[in-house]
ROTORKE-916151 format. One record per residue (C-alpha): x negated, y negated, z negated; residue in one letter. Coordinates in steps of 0.5 Angstrom, whole numbers, padded with zeros to 4 digits. Each point is the difference from the previous one (the first is absolute). Layout:
N
((X Y Z) 'A');
...
***
This chain:
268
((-0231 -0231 -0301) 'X');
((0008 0002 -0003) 'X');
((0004 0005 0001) 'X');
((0006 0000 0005) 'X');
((0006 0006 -0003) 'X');
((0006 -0004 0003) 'X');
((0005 0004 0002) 'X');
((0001 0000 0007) 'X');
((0007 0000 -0001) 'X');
((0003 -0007 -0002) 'X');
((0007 0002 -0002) 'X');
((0006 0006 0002) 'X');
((0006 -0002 0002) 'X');
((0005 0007 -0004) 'X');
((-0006 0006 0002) 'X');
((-0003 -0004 0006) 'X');
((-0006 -0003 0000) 'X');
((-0002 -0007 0002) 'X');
((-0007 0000 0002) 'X');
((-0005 -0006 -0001) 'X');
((-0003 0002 0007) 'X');
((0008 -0002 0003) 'X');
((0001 -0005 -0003) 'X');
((-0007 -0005 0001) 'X');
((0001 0003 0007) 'X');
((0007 -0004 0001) 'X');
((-0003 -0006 -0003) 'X');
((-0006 0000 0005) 'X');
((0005 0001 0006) 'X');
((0005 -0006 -0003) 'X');
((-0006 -0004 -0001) 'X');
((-0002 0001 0006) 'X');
((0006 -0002 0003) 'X');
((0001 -0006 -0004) 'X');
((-0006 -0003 0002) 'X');
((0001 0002 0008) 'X');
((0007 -0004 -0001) 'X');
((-0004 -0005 -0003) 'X');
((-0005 -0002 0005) 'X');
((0005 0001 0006) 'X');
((0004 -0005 -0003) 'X');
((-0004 -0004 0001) 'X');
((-0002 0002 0008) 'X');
((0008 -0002 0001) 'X');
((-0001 -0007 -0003) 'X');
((-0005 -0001 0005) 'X');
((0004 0003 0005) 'X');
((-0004 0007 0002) 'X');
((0003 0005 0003) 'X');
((0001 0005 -0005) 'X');
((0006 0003 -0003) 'X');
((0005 -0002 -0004) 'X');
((0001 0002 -0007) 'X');
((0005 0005 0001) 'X');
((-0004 0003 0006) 'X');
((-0006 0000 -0004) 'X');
((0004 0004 -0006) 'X');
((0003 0006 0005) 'X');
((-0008 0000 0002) 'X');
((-0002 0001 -0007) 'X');
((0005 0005 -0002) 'X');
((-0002 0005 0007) 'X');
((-0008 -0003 -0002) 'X');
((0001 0003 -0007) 'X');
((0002 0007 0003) 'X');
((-0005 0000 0005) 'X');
((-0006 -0002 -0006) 'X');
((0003 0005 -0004) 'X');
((0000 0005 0005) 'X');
((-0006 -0001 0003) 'X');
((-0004 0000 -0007) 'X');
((0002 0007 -0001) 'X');
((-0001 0003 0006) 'X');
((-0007 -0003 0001) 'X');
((-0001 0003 -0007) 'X');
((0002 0007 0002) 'X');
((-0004 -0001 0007) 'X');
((-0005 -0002 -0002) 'X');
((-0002 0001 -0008) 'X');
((0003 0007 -0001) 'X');
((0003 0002 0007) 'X');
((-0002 0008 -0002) 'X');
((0004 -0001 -0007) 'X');
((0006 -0003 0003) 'X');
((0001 0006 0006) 'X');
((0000 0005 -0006) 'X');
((0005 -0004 -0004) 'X');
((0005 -0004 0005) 'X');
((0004 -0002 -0006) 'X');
((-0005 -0003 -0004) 'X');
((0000 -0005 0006) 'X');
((0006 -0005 -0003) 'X');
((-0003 0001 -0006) 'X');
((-0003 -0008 -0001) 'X');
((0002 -0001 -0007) 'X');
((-0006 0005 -0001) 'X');
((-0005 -0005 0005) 'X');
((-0003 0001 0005) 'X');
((0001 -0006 0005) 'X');
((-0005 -0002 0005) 'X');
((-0001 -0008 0002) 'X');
((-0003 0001 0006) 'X');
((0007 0004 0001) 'X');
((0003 -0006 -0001) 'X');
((-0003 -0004 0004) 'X');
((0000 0004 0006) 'X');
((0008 0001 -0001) 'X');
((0001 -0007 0000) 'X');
((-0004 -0002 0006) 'X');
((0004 0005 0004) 'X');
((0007 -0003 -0003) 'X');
((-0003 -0008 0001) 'X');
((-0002 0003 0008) 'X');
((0007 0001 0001) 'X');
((0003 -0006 -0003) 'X');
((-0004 -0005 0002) 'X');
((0002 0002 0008) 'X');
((0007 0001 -0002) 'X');
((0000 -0006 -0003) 'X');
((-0004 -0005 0004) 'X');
((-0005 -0002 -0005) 'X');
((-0008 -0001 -0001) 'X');
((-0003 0007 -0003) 'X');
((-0006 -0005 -0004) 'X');
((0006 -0003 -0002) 'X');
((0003 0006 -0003) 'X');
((-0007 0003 -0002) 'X');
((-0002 -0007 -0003) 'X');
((0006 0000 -0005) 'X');
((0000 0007 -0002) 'X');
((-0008 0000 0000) 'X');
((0001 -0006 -0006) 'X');
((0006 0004 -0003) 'X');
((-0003 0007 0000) 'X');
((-0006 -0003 -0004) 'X');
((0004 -0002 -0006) 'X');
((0004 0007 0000) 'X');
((-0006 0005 0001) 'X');
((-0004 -0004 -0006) 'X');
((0007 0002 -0005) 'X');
((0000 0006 0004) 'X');
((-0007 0003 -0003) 'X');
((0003 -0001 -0007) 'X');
((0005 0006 0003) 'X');
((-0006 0005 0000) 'X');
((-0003 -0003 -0007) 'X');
((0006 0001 -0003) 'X');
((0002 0007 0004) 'X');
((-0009 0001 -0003) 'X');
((-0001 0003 0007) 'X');
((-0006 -0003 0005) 'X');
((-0004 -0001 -0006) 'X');
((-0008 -0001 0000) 'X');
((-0006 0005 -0001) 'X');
((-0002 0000 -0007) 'X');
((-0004 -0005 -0003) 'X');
((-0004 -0003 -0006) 'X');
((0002 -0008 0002) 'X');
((0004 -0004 -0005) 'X');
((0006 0000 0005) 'X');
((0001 0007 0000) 'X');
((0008 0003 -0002) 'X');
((0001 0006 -0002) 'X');
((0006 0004 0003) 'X');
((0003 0004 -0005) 'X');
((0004 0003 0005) 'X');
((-0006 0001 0004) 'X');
((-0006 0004 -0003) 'X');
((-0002 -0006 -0006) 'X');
((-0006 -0001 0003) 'X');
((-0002 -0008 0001) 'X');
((0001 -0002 0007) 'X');
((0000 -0006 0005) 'X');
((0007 -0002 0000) 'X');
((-0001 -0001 0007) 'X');
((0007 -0002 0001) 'X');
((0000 -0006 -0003) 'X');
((-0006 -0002 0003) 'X');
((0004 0002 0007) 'X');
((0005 -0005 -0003) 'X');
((-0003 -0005 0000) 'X');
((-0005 0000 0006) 'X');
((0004 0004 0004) 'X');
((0006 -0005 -0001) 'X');
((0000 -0005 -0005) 'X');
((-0006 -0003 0001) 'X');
((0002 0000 0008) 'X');
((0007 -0003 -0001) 'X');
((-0003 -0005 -0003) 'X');
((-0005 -0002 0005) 'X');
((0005 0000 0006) 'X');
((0006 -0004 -0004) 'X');
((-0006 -0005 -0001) 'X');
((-0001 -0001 0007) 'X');
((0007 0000 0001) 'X');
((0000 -0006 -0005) 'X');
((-0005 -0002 0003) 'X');
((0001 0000 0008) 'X');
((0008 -0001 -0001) 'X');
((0004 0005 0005) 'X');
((-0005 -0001 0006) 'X');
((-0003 0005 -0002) 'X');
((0005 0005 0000) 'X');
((0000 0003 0008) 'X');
((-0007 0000 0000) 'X');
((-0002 0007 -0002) 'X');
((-0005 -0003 -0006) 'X');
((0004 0003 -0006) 'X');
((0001 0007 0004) 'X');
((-0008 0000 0001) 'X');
((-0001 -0003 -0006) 'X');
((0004 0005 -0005) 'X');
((-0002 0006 0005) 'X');
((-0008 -0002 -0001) 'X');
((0000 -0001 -0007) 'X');
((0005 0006 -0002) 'X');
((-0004 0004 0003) 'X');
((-0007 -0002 -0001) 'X');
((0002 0001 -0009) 'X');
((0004 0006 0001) 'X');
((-0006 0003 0004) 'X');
((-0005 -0003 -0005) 'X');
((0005 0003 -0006) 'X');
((0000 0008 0003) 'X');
((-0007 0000 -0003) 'X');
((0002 0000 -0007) 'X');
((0007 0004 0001) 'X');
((0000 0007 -0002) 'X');
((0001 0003 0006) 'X');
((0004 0006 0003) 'X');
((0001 -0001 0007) 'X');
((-0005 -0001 0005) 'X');
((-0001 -0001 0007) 'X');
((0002 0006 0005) 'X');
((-0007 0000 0003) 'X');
((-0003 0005 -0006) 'X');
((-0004 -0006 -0002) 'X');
((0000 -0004 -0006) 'X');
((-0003 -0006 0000) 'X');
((0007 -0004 0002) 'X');
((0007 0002 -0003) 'X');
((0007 -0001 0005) 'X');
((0000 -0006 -0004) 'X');
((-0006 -0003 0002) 'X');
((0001 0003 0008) 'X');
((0007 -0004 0000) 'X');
((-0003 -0006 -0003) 'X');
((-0005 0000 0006) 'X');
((0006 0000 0005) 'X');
((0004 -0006 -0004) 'X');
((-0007 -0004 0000) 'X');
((0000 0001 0007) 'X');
((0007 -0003 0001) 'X');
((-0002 -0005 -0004) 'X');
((-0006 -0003 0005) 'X');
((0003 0003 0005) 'X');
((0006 -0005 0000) 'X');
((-0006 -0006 -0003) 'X');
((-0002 0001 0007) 'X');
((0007 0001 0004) 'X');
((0001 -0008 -0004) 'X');
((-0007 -0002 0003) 'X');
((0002 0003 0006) 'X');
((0007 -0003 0001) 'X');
((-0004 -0007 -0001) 'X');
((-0005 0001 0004) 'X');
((0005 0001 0006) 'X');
((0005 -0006 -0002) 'X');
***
């Protein structure tokens, strides 16, 4: 058990703050981006038909505004909807927190559609590539909320307790660092081993993006349990939190696009 009083704040630039929960955030997107370069490189050595490095920058640089994006706006609607109606302003205040993974993935998904149709190329390539990227940004993503001491977990006597200064000092579950590493370290390890393993046949298959929707889900809808939770279904019920609800639809993706693979197969 330790006590986490680090300010949220890195550093200020005159009188304005620099935020930890900005900077972590930034690295995760670039990171992420690195990587994606990476492996397709390597889907341009073996003459894939994939983007080439410049088309994939200007894809990144649009792909970042429609993350960012879509995080905030899927926090709004679907964590504090009621709040946001009565503070509008509030909305463009990410530097408070407030930024939503399914969000962001249902914006990027959206923004991947249409470029892939534009452009001519296989959407589980695209997917694939940004399945293995996305892992590693969500796994340095979550020290954002470590940092920021929200997403925090219910109060416990387990010797992995953290107490949040900023919080209530209470020792709790440091849920977001457990989200790190299942959620994204742990699953970019997972698929950059296959990809080590199975060499570039593997992407344009849709098992990274089955892969990382399943194993992402499932910890995150194992993790809700110890959160502290604030907002839950809008069914009157709380038995599982919107969380938990989005989860089960990217699970479902998961197997869905498994069995489109296998089907796919079957029919060639």
């Amino acid at each position: 058990m330790f006590i986490w009083s680090v300010s949220p704040v890195a550093f200020s630039i005159g009188n304005l703050p620099v935020y930890w929960y900005g900077i972590i955030y930034a690295t995760a997107l670039f990171s992420s981006w690195a990587v994606a370069t990476w492996v397709l490189r390597k889907l341009r050595n073996n003459n894939m038909n994939v983007p080439t490095k410049e088309e994939f920058d200007n894809f990144m640089f649009w792909a970042i505004i429609s993350i960012v994006v879509g995080a905030r706006l899927g926090h709004v609607l679907f964590y504090e909807l009621e709040y946001f109606l009565k503070h509008p302003l509030e909305i463009v205040m990410i530097r408070n927190g407030g930024l939503s993974f399914h969000g962001s993935v249902i914006a990027l998904a959206v923004y991947v559609f249409a470029y892939v149709r534009r452009h001519k190329i296989s959407w589980k390539i695209m997917a694939d590539v940004l399945a293995i990227a996305g892992a590693l940004g969500v796994g340095i993503g979550r020290f954002a909320n470590f940092m920021n001491q929200e997403l925090y977990g219910k109060i416990t006597s387990s010797d992995m307790a953290v107490i949040f200064s900023l919080v209530d000092n209470m020792p709790r579950y440091p849920t977001q660092i457990i989200e790190a590493f299942f959620e994204g370290l742990l699953n970019f390890w997972l698929l950059f081993v296959i990809f080590r393993l199975k060499g570039v046949k593997i992407i344009g298959t849709g098992i990274t993006t089955a892969i990382f929707c399943i194993v992402y889900s499932s910890a995150r809808f194992v993790i809700e349990f110890y959160k502290e939770v604030e907002v839950y279904t809008y069914f009157n019920t709380t038995a599982l939190t919107i969380g938990q609800v989005l989860s089960i639809a990217l699970f479902l993706f998961g197997v869905f696009v498994l069995y489109y693979r296998r089907d796919s197969s079957i029919s060639n």
